[in-house]
C-alpha angles and dihedrals in degrees: 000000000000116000108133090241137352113315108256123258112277109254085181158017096265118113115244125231119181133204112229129219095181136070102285131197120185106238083218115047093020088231119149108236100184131207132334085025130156124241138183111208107226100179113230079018106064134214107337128193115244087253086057097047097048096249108108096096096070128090125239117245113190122215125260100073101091095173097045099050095050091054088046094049093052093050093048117086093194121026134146133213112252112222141185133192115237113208083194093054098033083223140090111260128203117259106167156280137313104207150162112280088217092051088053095054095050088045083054095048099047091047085048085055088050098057098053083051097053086047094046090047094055084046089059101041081046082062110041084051081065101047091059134092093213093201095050088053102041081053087048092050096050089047084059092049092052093039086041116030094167096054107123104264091252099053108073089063092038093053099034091049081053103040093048100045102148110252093007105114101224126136099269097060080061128115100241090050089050082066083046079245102194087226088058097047086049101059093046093051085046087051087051100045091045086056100044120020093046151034091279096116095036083052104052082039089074108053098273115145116254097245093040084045088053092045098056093049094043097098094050094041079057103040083056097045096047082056097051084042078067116080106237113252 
């Protein structure tokens, strides 16, 4: 056995694997593994080599990829902690993950995934930037603030931005909201509230009908907009 000093507690379930610095000989199959080997700790056992303890058959994957490690950690049935000792540290520091081949891939792929929706998003947000007339919205937002004092202070630009998009059809491309009409306002703040402050997506989710959907969420949508109508204290 050759780890610089006792192996640390286990903090999980993981499995732990260690890089060597020093000469190394599997206790199992006697061969000499040399150094920087590494070695899987098998108690009465000793020190095996990663063919011995069943473990050669996983890929390394190095630490600095938060995202990607723990994707691949969920998808792997079986993965070990890779450490190394530091001399500078005097502990064993993390280097990274044994794991599955085929629950890499899957963690590449949905990261992948991840990427091309972070770049569509800022296209369509891109896009959306160019649809607005920034000084009709940022007159729509403070209507909302005077009609609605006690609004959240995010939620005017949030719900004008939504409510003027160009072409989109949506009340605040109306004419009535062009002239900032306090009917208008209103039922753009009400669209927003019933999104976001109740069950009204979970409910039409499920298969309930828009109107039924809108009844049932009416006494809270009001409940909240009879609260924003209050300046705050």
């Amino acid at each position: 056995m050759s780890v610089e000093a006792a192996a640390p507690a286990r903090s999980s379930r993981d499995l732990r694997v260690f890089m060597s610095t020093r000469d190394s000989r599997c206790e199992e199959c006697g061969e000499d593994l040399g150094r920087r080997a590494w070695i899987f700790l098998a108690g009465d056992r000793g020190a095996l080599c990663l063919t011995c303890a069943d473990l050669d058959h996983l890929v390394f994957l190095p630490s600095g990829d938060a995202a990607l490690t723990r994707r691949a950690r969920k998808h792997s049935k079986l993965a070990a902690v890779v450490l190394k000792w530091s001399r500078a540290r005097k502990q064993y520091e993390r280097q990274g993950l044994l794991v599955e081949e085929q629950a890499l891939q899957r963690a590449e792929a949905a990261c992948l995934n991840d990427a091309e929706a972070r770049a569509r998003r800022r296209e369509r947000e891109a896009e959306r930037r160019a649809e607005l007339d920034a000084e009709f919205v940022a007159r729509f937002a403070e209507r909302i603030r005077h009609l609605y004092p006690g609004c959240p202070p995010d939620r005017p630009e949030e719900i004008a931005t939504h409510a003027c998009q160009k072409y989109s059809g949506r009340v605040g491309r109306s004419a009535a909201a062009t002239r900032l009409d306090e009917e208008a306002v209103h039922v753009a703040v009400a669209a927003h509230v019933r999104h976001h402050e109740t069950r009204y997506d979970e409910l039409l989710g499920r298969g309930v009908e828009r109107w039924d959907a809108r009844d049932r969420v009416r006494a809270q949508v009001d409940r909240v907009l009879a609260r924003w109508r209050k300046a705050q204290p």
